[in-house]
N, C-alpha and C positions, 0 to 999 in steps of 0.2 A: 267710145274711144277706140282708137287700132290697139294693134296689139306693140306694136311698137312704142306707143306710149304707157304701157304696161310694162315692158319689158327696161322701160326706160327710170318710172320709179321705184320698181321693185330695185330697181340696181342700187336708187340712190338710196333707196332703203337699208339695204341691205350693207352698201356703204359705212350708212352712218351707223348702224347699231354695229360692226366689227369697231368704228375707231371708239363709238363712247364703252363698249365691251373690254378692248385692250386699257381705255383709261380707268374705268372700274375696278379692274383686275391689279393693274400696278399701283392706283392708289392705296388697296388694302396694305401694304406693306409701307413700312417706315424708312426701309434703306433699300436699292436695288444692288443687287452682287454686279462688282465687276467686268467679269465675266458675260453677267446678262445686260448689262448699261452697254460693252464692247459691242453684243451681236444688235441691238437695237439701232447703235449707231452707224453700224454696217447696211442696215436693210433700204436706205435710200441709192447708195449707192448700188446696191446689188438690183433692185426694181430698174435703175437706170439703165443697166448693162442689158437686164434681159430684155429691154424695150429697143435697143441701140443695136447688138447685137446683131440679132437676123436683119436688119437693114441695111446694116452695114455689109450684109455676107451677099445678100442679094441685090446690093445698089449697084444702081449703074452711073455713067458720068455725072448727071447731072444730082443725084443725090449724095457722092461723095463730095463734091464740091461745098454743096450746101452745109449738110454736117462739119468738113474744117471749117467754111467760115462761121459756123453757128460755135463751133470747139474757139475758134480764134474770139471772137466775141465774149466769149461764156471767161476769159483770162479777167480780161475788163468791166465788162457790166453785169448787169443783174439777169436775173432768169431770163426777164420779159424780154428785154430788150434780144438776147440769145435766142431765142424762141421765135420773136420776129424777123429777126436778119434771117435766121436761115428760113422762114416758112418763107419771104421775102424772093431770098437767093433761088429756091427751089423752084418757087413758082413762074420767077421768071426765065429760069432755065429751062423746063420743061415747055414755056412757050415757044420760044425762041429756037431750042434744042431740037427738043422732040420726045 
């Protein structure tokens, strides 16, 4: 096997023993504070940003384009379909574009 497919389950490994680890950990407990439910519910959002973020700082036309219309999308439908339009808008911009 390359190492790239090494590299590739170790990850997924690694993956899953953090998320069944976090559900482990907060199962022991009968209530969650506040507090800790608030920054939990914070952490999707914030992954987002930091994925979004430098792309948005380094895009050029044809990636801000796609981002609004993937943002204008994401108002109305579901992930997927958000996720499509823009990889969609992007990729035919970049042909097209350059």
């Amino acid at each position: 096997m390359s190492t790239t497919v090494w590299i590739v389950l170790a990850g997924a490994v690694v993956t899953y023993l953090t998320r069944v680890g976090g559900h482990l950990v907060l199962s022991r407990f009968e209530r969650i504070h506040p507090r800790v439910e608030a920054g939990l519910n914070a952490v999707p959002a914030a992954v987002l940003t930091t994925l979004v973020a430098p792309a948005v700082l380094s895009a050029g036309p044809s990636e801000l384009i796609a981002l609004a219309v993937a943002g204008i999308v994401a108002l109305r439908g579901g992930m997927m379909s958000m996720f499509l339009s823009g990889a969609a808008v992007l990729i035919a911009l970049r042909y097209f574009i350059g």
